[in-house]
Each structure stands twice: as structure tokens, then as C-alpha cells.
N, C-alpha and C positions, 0 to 999 in steps of 0.2 A: 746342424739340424738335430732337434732331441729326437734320443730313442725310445721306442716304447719302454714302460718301469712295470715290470713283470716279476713284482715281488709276490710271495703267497700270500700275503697279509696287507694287503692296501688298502690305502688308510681310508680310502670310497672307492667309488664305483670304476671299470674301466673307462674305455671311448671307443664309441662307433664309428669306426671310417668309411665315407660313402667314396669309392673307388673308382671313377672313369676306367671304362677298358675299351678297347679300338674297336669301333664299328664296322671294320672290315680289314684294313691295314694292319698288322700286327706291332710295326713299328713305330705307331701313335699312341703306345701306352707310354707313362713316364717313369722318369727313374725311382721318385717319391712311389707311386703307385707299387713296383714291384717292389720298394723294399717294403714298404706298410705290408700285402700280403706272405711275403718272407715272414716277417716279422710278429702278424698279429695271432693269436691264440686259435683262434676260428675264423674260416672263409663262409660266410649264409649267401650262398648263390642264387638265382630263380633258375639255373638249369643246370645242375652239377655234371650233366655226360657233355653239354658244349664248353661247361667252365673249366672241367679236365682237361682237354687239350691244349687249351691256354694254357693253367700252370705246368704242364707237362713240357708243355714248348718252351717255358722261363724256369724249367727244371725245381719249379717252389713244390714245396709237399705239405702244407700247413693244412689241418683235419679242414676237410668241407661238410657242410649240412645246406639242406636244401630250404628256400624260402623264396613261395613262389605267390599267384593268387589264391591258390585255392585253400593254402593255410596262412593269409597275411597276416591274421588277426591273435590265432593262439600261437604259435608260432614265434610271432614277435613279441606274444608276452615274454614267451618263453626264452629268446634273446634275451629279452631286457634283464631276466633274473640272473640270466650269467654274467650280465654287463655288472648289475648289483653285484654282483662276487667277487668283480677288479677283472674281470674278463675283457680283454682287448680282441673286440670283432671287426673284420673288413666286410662291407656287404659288396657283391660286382652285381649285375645285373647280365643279359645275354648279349650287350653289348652297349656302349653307348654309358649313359652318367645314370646311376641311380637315384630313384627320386620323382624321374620325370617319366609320367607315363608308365610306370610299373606299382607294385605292393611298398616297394621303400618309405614312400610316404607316410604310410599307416608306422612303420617302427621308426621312422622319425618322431612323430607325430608323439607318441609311447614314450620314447626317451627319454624326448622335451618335459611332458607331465613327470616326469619321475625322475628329473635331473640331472639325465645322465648327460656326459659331454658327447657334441656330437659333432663333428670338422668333414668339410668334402676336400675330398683331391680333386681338383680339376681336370677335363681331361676330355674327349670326345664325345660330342653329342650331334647326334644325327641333322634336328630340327634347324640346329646355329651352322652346319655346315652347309645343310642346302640353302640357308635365308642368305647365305655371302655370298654364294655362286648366282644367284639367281636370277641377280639381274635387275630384282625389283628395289623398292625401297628398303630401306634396313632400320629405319628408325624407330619404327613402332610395327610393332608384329603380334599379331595374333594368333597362339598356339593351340590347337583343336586334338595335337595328338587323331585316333582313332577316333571313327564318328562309331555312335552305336547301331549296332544289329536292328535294333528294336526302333520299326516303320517309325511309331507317332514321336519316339526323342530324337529318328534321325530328322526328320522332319520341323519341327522343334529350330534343333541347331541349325540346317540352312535357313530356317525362316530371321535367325538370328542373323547369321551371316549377309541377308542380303543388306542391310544398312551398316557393316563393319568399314571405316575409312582406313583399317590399319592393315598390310599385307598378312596373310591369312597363311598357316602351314597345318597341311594335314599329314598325317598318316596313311598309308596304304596297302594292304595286301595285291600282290601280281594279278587272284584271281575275283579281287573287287573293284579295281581299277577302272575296266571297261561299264559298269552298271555306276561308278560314280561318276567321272567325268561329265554324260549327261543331265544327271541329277545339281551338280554343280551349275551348268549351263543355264535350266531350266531357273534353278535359286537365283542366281549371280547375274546373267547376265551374261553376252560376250565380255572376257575380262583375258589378260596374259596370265599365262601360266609357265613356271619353269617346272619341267617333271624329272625331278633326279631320281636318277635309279644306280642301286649299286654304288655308292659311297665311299669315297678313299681303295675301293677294289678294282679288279683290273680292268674289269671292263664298264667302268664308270661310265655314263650317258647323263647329259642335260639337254632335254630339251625342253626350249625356249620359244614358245611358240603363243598361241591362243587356245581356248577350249575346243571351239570349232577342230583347230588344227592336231591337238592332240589325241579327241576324238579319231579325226581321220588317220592319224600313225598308226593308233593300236585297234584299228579295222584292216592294215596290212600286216601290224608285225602285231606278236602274241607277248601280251606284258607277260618279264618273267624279272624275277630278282625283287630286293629290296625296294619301295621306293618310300620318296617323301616329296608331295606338292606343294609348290609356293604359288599363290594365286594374288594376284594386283587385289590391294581393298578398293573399296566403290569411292570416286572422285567427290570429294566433300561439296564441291557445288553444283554437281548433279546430286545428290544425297540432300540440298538443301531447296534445290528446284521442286524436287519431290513433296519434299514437307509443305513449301508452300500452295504447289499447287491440291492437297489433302485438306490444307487448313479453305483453301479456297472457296471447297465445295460447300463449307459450314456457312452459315449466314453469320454477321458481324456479331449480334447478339449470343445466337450457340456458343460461337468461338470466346464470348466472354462469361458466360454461365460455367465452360469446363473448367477456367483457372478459379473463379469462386466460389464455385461447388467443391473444390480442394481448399479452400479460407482464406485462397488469397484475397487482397484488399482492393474494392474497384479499380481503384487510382492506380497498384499494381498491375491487375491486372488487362489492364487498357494499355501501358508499356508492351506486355509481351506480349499479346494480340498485335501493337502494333510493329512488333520485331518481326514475327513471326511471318507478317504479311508481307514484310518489304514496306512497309509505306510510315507517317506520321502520326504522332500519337492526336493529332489535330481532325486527322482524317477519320478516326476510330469515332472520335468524341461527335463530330458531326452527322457519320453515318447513325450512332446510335441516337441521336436526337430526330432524324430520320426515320428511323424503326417507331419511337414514340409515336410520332406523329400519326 
């Protein structure tokens, strides 16, 4: 494996290494990871008083500087000019892969525009560990991270959510838990839910249950710890039940004024009218002679 080349004069720019660090296990960082931090010129942490204990614990002492939300943006110019100098930086995050769901992205994003190289260490992320334990599907997922504070976008995203057919992971605080669970409910549907809490730490929990039922857990017990929700997405033929029975309420001719009001061509559009219904493109053509009449 090459090592870093930490000459004073190079010949371009350094490289960004985006760092997995353990979501709660210690011993889920990799060998790659600790030497990269050994080894790189600067550590750009989002919380350098959590990210000291870590290198304190793997005894590295490589300088740290802070890079969080609130400076993503000048901050990571200001990365990138020392990346421009042959500067070799690891970014960690507070735990988990950088990139996903934190500021990373924006000095990704920076780097890319301005060339620098930029390579991830692989390594633990919260989201892919509770979608394997979960129970639900795995094949297609849909990651929400953190829904926002703010009523009319949280609002927003469940309304999006209620026709998602791919398993759903959100994000959650201990003390926003019990206010979303029914908000989900309410959006969703009764659907399964697995609620991981505490992740690769010791006193890990998944449960596997329903909304209904996770509701009633944490009306006995008080969420407390990390969590992350996997929720069932909506069954694609209830999801196409639905659509048909919406396109229902339109009369034959509505339903074909919407796709040629967009320029689709009658003859097109008399197909997906007639998909849409369930029924023959024969059926379509007679009702509308029907409507003439």
C-alpha cells in the first residue's frame, strides 16, 4: 500500500481522505484509517473535544482543526487552499463515514471543482448497519438521514414518503423519537418497523416490531441513546391500487385531456389512460365515443 509523499514541493495539490471512524465500537476502525490519520498532515474533525479521545485512544497526535456546520462553507475553502499547497488532510466526522449526512459534502463538492484528489476509506456507517440488521428488505433503500425541524418541509417529506416502495431509514434524536413515531404512523400507514438504538455499543437493542407497537414501547420505556429507524416501504400493489382507484374518480375524457395537456399525442395518450386503468386500450376508445355522443 503507498504512502503518503509529503515532500515540501509537490508537484500538485495534496488528497482528501474521507475517514470512517466507529459508531460506537472502537474496534470497528481499520488498519488503513489509523494509518492515514498517523500519517496525514492535518485531521478537519466536526467535533475535535469527541475526536481527541479517539486519537488519544490510538495514541496519533497529527494537528486537528475543527470543521463543522456552522463554518462548512469558508472553512472548507479554506481546506482546499492548503490541499492546493500538497497538504495531505483526513476529514472524521463524530462518528460514522463522512460525507453522509454531515458538512463533508460541501468540501467534497470544493475539491471536485478544483481538482483536488479525493479517495474514502471505508468503514462504519450507521444507516447500512441498521438496514442489515433490520429485517426488512435490503435491496433498495431509501435514506432520509434527519427529517427537518421546520413543520411545512417536515411535512413535505412524509407526504413524499407515503408512496416510497423502497425501505425507508431515518435518523433520530432519543428526545424526538416519541413526537415522530406517530407522525410516521399518521404519513405511512401501519408499516414494520425495526428501531435500532445504540449501534455496535453495548447495550445495542433492535426492535422489530410495528409503528403501533413501537409507539407503545416508548410509552413504557424512555428513548434514550442513538437511534436509527428502518421502516417497510409501501407495497407497490397497494401503491398501484391506489393510483388506480385516484385515476377512477376523473371521467375517461379528464384522464385523457391531463396526458395531452403535457403534448402527449392522443394515440399515446389513450395507452396510458388505458394502463393506468387496468383495462384495454379498446375500452378507452369506445368510452370516449361514448363521452361524444
Amino acid at each position: 500500500m503507498e504512502h503518503m509523499d509529503h515532500t515540501n514541493n509537490p508537484a500538485g495539490p495534496g488528497t482528501l481522505y474521507l475517514c470512517a471512524t466507529p459508531i460506537g465500537n472502537l474496534e470497528d476502525i481499520t488498519l488503513r484509517v489509523l494509518r492515514t490519520l498517523k500519517e496525514a498532515d492535518l485531521i478537519a474533525a466536526e467535533d475535535t473535544r469527541d475526536s481527541k479521545k479517539l486519537l488519544t485512544h490510538f495514541q496519533i497526535d497529527t494537528p486537528m482543526t475543527s470543521y463543522h456546520e456552522y463554518n462548512r462553507i469558508e472553512k472548507a475553502e479554506w481546506l482546499a487552499d492548503e490541499l492546493m499547497k500538497g497538504k495531505n488532510i483526513a476529514l472524521i466526522t463524530d462518528a460514522g463515514t463522512p460525507g453522509i449526512s454531515d458538512p463533508g459534502e460541501d468540501l467534497v463538492r470544493i475539491c471536485a471543482e478544483r481538482g483536488i484528489p479525493v479517495t474514502s476509506l471505508p468503514g462504519a456507517a450507521a444507516c447500512i448497519t441498521a438496514l442489515t440488521v433490520s429485517g426488512l428488505p435490503t435491496r433498495r433503500f431509501a435514506f432520509e438521514a434527519f427529517l427537518p425541524e421546520d413543520k411545512k418541509a417536515r411535512r413535505q417529506i412524509l407526504k413524499e414518503l407515503q408512496t416510497e416502495t423502497r425501505t425507508i431509514i431515518i435518523y433520530t434524536a432519543p428526545h424526538d423519537v416519541k413526537k415522530l413515531l406517530p407522525e410516521l404512523k399518521e404519513a405511512l400507514g401501519e408499516r414494520k418497523i425495526a428501531v435500532c438504538r445504540e449501534l455496535t455499543k453495548r447495550y445495542e437493542t433492535i426492535l422489530r416490531t410495528d409503528l403501533s407497537g413501537a409507539e407503545a414501547h416508548f410509552e413504557q420505556e424512555a428513548p434514550r441513546g442513538e437511534f436509527v429507524l428502518v421502516i417497510e416501504g409501501k407495497d407497490p400493489e397497494e401503491l398501484l391500487q391506489d393510483e388506480r382507484q385516484s385515476w377512477e374518480q376523473m371521467s375517461i375524457p379528464e384522464h385523457m385531456a391531463y396526458y395531452e395537456e403535457q403534448g402527449i399525442s392522443h394515440k399515446e395518450a389513450m395507452k396510458l389512460v388505458a394502463k393506468d386503468r387496468g383495462v384495454g386500450k379498446r375500452d378507452i376508445y369506445s368510452a370516449l365515443l361514448d363521452a361524444e355522443d
